[in-house]
C-alpha positions as CSV (number, residue, x, y, z in Angstrom):
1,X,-11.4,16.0,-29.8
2,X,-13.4,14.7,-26.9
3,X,-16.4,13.8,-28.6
4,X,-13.7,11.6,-31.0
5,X,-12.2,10.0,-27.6
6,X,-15.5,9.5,-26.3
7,X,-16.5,7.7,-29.8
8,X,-13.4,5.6,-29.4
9,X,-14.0,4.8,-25.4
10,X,-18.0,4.0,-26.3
11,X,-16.8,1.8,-28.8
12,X,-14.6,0.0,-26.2
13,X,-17.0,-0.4,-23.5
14,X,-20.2,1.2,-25.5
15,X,-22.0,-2.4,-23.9
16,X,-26.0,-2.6,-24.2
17,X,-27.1,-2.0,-20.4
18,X,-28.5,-5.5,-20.3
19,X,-25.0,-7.4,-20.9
20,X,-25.2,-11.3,-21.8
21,X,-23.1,-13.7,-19.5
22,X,-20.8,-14.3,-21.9
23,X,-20.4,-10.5,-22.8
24,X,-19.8,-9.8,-19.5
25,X,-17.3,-12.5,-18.4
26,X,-15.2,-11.4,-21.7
27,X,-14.3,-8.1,-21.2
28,X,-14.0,-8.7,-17.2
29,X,-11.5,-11.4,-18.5
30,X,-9.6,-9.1,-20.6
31,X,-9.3,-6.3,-18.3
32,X,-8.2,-8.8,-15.1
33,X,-5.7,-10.1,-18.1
34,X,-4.1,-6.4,-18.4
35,X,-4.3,-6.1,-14.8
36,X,-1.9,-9.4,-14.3
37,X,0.1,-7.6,-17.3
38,X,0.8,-4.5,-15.5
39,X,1.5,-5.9,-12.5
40,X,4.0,-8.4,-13.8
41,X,6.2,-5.9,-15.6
42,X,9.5,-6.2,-13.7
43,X,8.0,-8.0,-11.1
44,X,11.3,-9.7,-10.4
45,X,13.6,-6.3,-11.2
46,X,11.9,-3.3,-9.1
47,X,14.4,-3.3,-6.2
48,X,12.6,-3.8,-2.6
49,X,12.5,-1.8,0.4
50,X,13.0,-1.8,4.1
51,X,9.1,-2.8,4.5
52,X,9.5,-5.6,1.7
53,X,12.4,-7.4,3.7
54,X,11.2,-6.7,6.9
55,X,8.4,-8.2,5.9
56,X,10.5,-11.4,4.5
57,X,12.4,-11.8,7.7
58,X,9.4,-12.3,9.9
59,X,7.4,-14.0,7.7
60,X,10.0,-16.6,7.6
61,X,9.7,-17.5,10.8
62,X,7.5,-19.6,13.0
63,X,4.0,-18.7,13.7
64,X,5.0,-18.6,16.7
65,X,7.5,-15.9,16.5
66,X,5.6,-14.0,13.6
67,X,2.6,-13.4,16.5
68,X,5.6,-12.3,18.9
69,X,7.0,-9.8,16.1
70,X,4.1,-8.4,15.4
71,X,3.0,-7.7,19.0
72,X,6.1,-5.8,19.3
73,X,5.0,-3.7,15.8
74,X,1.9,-1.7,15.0
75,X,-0.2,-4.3,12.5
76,X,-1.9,-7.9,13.2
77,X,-0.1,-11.0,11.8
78,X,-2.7,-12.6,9.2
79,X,-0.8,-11.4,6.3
80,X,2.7,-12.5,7.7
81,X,0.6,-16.2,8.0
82,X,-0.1,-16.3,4.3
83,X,3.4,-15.0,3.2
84,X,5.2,-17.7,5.8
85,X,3.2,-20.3,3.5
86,X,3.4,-18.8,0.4
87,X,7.5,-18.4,0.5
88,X,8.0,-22.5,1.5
89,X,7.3,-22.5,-2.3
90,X,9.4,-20.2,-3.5
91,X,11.5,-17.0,-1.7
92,X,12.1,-15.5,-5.2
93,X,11.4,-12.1,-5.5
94,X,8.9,-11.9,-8.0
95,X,7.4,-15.2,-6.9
96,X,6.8,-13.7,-3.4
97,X,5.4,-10.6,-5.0
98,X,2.8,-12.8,-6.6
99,X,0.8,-12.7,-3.7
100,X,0.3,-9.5,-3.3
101,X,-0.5,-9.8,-7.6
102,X,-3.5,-12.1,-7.1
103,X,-5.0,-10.2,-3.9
104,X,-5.5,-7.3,-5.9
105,X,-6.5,-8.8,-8.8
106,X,-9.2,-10.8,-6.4
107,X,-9.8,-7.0,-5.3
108,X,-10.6,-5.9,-9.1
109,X,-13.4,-8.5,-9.1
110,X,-14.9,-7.7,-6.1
111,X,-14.9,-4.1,-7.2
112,X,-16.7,-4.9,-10.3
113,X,-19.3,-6.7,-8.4
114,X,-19.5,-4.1,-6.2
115,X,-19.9,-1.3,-8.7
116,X,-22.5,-4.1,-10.6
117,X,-24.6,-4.3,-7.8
118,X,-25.0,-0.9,-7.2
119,X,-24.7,1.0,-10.6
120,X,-25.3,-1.7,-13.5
121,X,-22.7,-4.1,-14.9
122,X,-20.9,-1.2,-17.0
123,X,-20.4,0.5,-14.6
124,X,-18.6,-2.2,-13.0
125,X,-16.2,-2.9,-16.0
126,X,-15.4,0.9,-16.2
127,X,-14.3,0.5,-11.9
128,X,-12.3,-2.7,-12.9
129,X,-10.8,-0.7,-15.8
130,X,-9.5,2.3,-13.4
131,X,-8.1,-0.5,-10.8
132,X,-6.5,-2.0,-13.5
133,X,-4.3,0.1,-14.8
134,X,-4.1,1.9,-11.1
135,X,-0.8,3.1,-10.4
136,X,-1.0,2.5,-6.7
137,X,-2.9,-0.3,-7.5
138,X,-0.4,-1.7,-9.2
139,X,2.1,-0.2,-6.9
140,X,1.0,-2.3,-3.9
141,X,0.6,-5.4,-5.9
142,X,4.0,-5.6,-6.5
143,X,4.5,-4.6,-2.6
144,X,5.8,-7.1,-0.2
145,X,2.7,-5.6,2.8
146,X,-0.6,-6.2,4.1
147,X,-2.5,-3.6,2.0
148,X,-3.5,-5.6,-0.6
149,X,-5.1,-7.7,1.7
150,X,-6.7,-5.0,3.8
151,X,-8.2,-3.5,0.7
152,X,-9.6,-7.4,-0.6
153,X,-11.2,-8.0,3.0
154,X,-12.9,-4.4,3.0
155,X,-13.8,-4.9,-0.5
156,X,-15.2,-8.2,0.4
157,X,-17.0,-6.9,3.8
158,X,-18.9,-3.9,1.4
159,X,-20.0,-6.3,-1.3
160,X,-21.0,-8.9,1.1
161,X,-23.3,-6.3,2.8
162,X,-24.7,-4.5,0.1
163,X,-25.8,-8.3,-1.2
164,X,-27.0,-9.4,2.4
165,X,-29.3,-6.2,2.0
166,X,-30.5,-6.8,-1.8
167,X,-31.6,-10.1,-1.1
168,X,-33.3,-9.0,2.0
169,X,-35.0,-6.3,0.1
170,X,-36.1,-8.9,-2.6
171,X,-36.6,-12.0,-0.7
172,X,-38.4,-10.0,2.5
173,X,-36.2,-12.5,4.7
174,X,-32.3,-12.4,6.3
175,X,-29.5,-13.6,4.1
176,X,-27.5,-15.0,6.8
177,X,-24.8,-16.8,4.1
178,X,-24.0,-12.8,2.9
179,X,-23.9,-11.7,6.4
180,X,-21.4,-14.4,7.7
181,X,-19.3,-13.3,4.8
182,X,-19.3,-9.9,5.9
183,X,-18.5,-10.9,9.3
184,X,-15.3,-13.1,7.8
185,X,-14.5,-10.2,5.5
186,X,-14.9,-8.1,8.6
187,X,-12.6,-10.6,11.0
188,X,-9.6,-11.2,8.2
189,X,-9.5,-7.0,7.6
190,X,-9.0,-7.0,11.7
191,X,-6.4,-9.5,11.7
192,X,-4.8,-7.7,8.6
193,X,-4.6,-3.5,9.9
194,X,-4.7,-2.0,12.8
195,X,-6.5,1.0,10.8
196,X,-9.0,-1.6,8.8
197,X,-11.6,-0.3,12.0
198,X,-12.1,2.9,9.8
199,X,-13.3,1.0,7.0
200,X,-15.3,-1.2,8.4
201,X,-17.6,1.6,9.8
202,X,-18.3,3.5,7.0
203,X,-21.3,1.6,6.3
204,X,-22.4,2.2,10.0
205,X,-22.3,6.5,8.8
206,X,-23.9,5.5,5.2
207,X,-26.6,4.1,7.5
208,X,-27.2,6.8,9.5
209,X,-27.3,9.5,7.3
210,X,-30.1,7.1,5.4
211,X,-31.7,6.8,8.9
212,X,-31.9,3.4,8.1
213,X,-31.8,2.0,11.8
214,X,-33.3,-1.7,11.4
215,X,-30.2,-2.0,9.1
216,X,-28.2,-0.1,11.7
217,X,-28.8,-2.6,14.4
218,X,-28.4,-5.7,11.9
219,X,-24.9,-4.4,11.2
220,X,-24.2,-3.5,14.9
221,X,-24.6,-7.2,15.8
222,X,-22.8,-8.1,12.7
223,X,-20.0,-5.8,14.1
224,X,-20.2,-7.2,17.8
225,X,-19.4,-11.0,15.8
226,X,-16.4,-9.1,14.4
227,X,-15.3,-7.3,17.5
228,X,-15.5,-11.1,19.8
229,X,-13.7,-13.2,16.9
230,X,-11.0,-10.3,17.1
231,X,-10.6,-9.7,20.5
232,X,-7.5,-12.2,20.9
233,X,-5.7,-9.1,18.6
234,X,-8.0,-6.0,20.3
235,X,-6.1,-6.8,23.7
236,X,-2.6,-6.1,22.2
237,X,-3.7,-2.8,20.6
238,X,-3.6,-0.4,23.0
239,X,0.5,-1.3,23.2
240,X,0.5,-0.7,19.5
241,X,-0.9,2.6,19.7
242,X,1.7,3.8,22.2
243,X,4.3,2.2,19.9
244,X,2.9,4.6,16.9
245,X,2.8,7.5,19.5
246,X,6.5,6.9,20.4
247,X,7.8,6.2,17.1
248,X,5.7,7.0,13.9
249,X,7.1,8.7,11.3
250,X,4.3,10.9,9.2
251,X,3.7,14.6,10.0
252,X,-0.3,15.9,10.8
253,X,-1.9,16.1,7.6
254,X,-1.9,19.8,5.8
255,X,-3.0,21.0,2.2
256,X,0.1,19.4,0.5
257,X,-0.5,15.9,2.4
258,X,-4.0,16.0,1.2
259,X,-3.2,17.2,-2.4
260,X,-0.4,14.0,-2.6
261,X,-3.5,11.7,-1.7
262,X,-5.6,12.8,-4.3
263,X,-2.8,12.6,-6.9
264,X,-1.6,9.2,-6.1
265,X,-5.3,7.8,-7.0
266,X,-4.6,8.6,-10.6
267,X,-0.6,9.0,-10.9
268,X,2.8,7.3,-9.9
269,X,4.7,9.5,-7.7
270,X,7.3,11.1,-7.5
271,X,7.3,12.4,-10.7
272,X,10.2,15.3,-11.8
273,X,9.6,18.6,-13.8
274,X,7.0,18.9,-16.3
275,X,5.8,15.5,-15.5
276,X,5.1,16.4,-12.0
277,X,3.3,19.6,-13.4
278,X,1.1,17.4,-15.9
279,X,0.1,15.1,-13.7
280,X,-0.9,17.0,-11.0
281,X,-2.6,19.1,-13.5
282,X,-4.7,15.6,-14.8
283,X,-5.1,13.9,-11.3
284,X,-7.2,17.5,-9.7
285,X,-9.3,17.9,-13.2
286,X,-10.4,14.2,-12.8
287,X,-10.9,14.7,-8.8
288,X,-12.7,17.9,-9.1
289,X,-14.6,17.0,-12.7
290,X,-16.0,13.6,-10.7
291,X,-17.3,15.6,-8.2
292,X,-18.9,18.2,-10.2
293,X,-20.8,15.6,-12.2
294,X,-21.9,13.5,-8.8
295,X,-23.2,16.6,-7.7
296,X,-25.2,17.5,-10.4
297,X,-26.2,13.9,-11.0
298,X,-27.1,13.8,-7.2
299,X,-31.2,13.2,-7.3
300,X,-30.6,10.4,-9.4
301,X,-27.5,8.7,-7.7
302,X,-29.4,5.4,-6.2
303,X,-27.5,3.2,-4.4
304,X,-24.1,4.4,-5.5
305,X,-24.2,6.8,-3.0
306,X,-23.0,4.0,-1.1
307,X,-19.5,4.5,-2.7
308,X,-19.1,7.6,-1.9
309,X,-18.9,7.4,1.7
310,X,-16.3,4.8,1.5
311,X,-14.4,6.7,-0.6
312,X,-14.4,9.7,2.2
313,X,-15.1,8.5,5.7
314,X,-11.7,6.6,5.9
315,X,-9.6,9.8,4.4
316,X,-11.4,12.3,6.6
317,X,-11.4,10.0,10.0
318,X,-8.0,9.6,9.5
319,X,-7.3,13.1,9.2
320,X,-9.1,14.1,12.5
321,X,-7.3,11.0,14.2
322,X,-4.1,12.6,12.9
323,X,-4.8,16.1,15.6
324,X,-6.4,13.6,18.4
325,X,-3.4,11.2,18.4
326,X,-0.3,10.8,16.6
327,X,-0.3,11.3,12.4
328,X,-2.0,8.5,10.6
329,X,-3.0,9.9,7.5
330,X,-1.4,7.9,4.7
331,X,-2.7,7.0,1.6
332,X,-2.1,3.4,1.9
333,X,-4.0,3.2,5.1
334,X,-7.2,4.1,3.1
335,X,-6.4,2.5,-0.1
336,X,-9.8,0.8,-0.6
337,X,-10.7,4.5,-0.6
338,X,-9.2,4.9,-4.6
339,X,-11.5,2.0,-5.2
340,X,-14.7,3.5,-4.1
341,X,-13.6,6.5,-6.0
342,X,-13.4,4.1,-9.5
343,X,-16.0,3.1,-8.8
344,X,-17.8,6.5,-8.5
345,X,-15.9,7.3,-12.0
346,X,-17.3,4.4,-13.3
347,X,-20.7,4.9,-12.4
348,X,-20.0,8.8,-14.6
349,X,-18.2,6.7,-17.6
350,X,-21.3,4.5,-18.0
351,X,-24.0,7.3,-17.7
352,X,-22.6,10.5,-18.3
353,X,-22.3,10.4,-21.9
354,X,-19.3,12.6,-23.3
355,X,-17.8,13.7,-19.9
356,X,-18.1,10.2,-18.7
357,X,-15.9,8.8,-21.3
358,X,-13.7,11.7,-21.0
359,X,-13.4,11.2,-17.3
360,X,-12.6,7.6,-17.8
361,X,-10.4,8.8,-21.1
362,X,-8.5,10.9,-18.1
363,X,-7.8,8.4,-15.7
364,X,-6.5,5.9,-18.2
365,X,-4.3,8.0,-19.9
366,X,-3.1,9.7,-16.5
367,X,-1.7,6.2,-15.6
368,X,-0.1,4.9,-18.5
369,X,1.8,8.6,-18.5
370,X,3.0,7.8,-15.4
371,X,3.5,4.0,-15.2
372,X,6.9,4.2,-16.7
373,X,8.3,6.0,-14.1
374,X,7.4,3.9,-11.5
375,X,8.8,0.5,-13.3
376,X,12.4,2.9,-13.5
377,X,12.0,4.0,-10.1
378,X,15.6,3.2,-8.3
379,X,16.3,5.5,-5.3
380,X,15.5,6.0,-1.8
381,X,13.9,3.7,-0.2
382,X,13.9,1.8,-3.4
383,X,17.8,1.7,-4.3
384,X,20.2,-0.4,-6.6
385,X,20.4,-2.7,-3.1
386,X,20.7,-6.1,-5.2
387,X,23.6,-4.7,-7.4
388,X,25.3,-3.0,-4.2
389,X,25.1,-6.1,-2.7
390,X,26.2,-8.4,-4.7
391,X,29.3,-6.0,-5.9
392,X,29.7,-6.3,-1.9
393,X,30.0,-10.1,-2.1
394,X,32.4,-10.1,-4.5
395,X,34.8,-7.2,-2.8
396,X,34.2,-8.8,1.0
397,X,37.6,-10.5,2.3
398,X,38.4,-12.2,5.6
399,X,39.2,-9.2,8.2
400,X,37.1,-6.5,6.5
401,X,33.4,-5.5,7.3
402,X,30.7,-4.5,6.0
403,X,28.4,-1.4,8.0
404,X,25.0,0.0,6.9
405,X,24.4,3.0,8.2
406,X,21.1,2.2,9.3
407,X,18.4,-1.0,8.9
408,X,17.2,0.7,5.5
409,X,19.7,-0.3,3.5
410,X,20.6,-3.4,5.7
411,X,17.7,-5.0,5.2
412,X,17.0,-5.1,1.6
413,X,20.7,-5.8,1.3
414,X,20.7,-9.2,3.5
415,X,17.6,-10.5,1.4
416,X,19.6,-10.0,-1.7
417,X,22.8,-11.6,-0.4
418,X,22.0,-13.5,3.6
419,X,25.9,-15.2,3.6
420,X,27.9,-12.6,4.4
421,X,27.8,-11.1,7.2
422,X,26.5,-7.4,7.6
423,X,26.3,-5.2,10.4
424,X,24.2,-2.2,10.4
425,X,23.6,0.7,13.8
426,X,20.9,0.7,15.9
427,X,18.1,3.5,15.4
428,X,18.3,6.5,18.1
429,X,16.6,5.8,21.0
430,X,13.4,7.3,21.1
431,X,13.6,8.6,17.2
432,X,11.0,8.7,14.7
433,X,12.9,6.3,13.3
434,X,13.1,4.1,16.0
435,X,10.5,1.6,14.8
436,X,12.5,-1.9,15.1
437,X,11.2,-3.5,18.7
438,X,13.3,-5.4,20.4
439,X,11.0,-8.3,20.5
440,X,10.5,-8.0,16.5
441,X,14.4,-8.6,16.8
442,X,14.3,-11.3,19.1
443,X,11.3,-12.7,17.1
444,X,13.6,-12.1,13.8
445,X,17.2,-12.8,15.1
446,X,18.4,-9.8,13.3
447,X,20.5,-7.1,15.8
448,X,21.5,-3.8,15.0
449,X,25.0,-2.8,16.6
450,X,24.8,-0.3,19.6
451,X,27.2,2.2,18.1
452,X,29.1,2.1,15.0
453,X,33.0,1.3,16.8
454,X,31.5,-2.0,18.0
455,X,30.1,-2.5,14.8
456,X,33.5,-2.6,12.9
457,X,35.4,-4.1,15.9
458,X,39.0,-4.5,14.9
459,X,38.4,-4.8,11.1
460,X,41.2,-3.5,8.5
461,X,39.0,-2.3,5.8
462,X,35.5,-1.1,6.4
463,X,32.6,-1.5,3.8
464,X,30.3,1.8,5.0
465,X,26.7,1.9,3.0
466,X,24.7,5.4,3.2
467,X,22.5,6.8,1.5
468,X,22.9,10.1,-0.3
469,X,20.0,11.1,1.3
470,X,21.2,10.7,5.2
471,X,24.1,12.7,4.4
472,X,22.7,15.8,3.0
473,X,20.3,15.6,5.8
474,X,23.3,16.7,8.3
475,X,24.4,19.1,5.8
476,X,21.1,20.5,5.9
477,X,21.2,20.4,9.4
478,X,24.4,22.7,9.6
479,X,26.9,19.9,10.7
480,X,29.8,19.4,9.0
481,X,29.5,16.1,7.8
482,X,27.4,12.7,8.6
483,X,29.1,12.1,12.3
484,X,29.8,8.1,11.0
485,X,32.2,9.1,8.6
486,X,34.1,11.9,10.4
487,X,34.5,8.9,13.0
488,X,35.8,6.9,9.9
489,X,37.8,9.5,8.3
490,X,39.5,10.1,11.6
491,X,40.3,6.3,11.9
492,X,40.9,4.9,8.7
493,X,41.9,6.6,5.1
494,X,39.0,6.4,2.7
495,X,40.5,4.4,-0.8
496,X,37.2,3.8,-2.6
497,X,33.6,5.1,-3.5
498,X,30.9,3.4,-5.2
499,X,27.5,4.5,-6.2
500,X,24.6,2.6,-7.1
501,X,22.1,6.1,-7.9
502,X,21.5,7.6,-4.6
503,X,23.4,4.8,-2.7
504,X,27.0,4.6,-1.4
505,X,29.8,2.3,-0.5
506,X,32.6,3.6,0.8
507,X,35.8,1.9,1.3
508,X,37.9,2.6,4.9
509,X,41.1,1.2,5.3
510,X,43.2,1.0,8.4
């Protein structure tokens, strides 16, 4: 069996280790074609979530007011720039996901020239293969966030170095147009994530466990460019961190947090039953089966060692940041992370022979097992909010109101259907889930309600939205019921409940 799928892979990608130009540029071709594929499949369908609209209403602004938002929040403002300008073309959904689309797919070429540079072309088109078909990949390409950026300007920071150092090492002389690209690549990641620091020193520990220090101090000055052409963000930093301290949602990392990490570089999650089972069971063989083979193949890794450090340096500073500070450690944060780690698969698929091509068998068939689930995927945070909504639209009368329980549902909702008017409560004071500033609400023009009787006001019918979810949470809690609807209950009869999956409207009348 696997020396048939490896006959069958090798006969995909069995290329001659000298590829012509035109060779080459084909298959990269075809697999950025099934990339676009993959990431167009109900592009314009998958529902959003809060981050996606949130994301909407600030970009939509002024520049002006998008650098005031974002002050108030925990990430820079350069992808919130490129949205503003993308959406005066279009504010459909699938046409604002587009963006995100073509930063990743820019991200799948820089990983093949990445990998090429350091492991040999085929090596390269097995990486651009595993990005490809990526579940999270293609997960954040149809996200409405800065990660596809932050991975494209790391991406483009580690190729730029690692060709700034080739040519040095051929030519005897300094590349200084590959070294101002780093430095861009380097400035744009800064002005993209508050967390991109992490990545942009892993080549700073790459070089020091080489003991390569002339390299070390070019990079260091490199790095000091960076550091000045950021500093007008660096100042407003220190605010954000206190923000994240107050109000940041993740718990410090354990086993399970670090398991869930490793599974979402190969699978979609969540998964249910079996599925869950089997692809937990297919993520940890390829995980552990990678590293098994890198460390046999270790005397002879050359230059791809380089990957490897970028695939773990982010994760595990992240994790220890997570016990100094407040929790950090999340997946997305070190995204370019699964690209390294293609990329160290690749490098196996093009030299290990068999278990290569069954490692790179693996990964693809661990996605497109998975894949369907995420294109289905309609619940929390991800509910029916378009169909609510517009249900909504139609039902809404003059004297009634519609209430979200909270700004997770409101959002998404008023992106779907801005003319009527909805009101949702303010977070609690102080919460983990208080994470909407009030100068991200200024900036925005979008105000929660103090508390939820000024919210309905003197309304005859009340529309109420919760999710399933935030009920069963005070169940779980031991109280009675969610305290908004007892307060409705004891002021209005209920006469109507709708549910769109794990989302409900519930109609109060007076």
């Amino acid at each position: 069996m696997g020396g048939e799928t490896a006959k069958i892979l090798d006969g995909i990608f069995g290329l001659p280790i000298a590829l012509t130009m035109r060779r080459k540029y084909v298959f990269l071709l075809g697999i950025l074609l099934l990339a676009l594929a993959l990431r167009c499949i109900a592009l314009g369908q998958r529902s959003i979530q809060y981050d996606d609209a949130f994301s909407f209403f600030l970009a939509e602004r002024s520049l002006t007011e998008i650098v005031q938002g974002t002050a108030a929040d925990t990430m820079p403002p350069l992808y919130y720039f490129l949205l503003h300008f993308w959406l005066q073309i279009s504010p459909e959904l699938w046409f604002l996901r587009l963006l995100s689309v073509l930063l990743t797919l820019i991200s799948v070429v820089l990983l093949y020239g990445l990998v090429s540079e350091l492991a040999g072309q085929k090596a390269g088109l097995w990486a651009a293969l595993f990005a490809a078909v990526s579940p999270m990949q293609i997960y954040h390409a149809q996200d409405l966030r800065m990660y596809a950026l932050l991975e494209l300007c790391q991406l483009g920071y580690a190729f730029c170095l690692v060709k700034a150092w080739k040519v040095e090492e051929i030519n005897r002389k300094a590349s200084p147009g590959w070294w101002t690209g780093a430095v861009l690549f380097g400035v744009a990641a800064m002005y993209t994530h508050n967390l991109a620091i992490f990545g942009l020193i892993v080549p700073n520990v790459f070089l020091l466990f080489k003991r390569d220090w002339r390299r070390q101090k070019q990079l260091i000055l490199a790095q000091a460019g960076i550091g000045l052409l950021a500093l007008p963000w660096l100042w407003l930093i220190p605010g954000q961190i206190a923000k994240v301290q107050q109000a940041f949602w993740t718990l410090r990392p354990g086993l399970v947090e670090i398991v869930q990490a490793v599974l979402m570089w190969f699978i979609n999650l969540p998964l249910s039953g079996v599925w869950m089972t089997v692809g937990a069971i297919f993520s940890l063989q390829i995980f552990v089966l990678v590293l098994f083979e890198l460390w046999r193949g270790r005397k002879s890794a050359g230059h791809s060692s380089f990957l490897l450090f970028w695939a773990f340096v982010p994760p595990l500073l992240l994790f220890v940041l997570s016990y100094i500070l407040r929790p950090v450690f999340v997946p997305r944060g070190f995204i370019v992370s699964a690209m390294a780690f293609y990329g160290l698969a690749g490098t196996l698929a093009a030299r290990r022979g068999v278990i290569g091509k069954w490692i790179g068998g693996m990964i693809v068939l661990a996605a497109a097992m998975t894949l369907p689930f995420f294109y289905s995927f309609a619940e929390f945070p991800r509910s029916p909010f378009k169909a609510a909504s517009l249900d909504l639209e139609q039902r809404l009368a003059p004297g009634e109101v519609i209430v979200h329980d909270n700004k997770l549902s409101f959002f998404p909702s008023h992106y779907f259907t801005p003319a009527i008017p909805q009101h949702f409560l303010a977070d609690e004071p102080g919460s983990s889930n208080d994470t909407y500033a009030p100068a991200s609400q200024q900036a925005m023009q979008i105000f929660p309600d103090a508390d939820l009787e000024t919210a309905v006001g003197d309304a005859r019918v009340v529309y109420y939205v919760v999710f399933d979810k935030a009920i069963n949470e005070y169940w779980t809690a031991g109280e009675e019921d969610h305290p908004s609807l007892i307060w409705l209950r004891e002021r209005f009869r209920e006469t109507d409940v709708r549910t769109y999956n794990d989302l409900q409207v519930i109609r109060y009348e007076r």
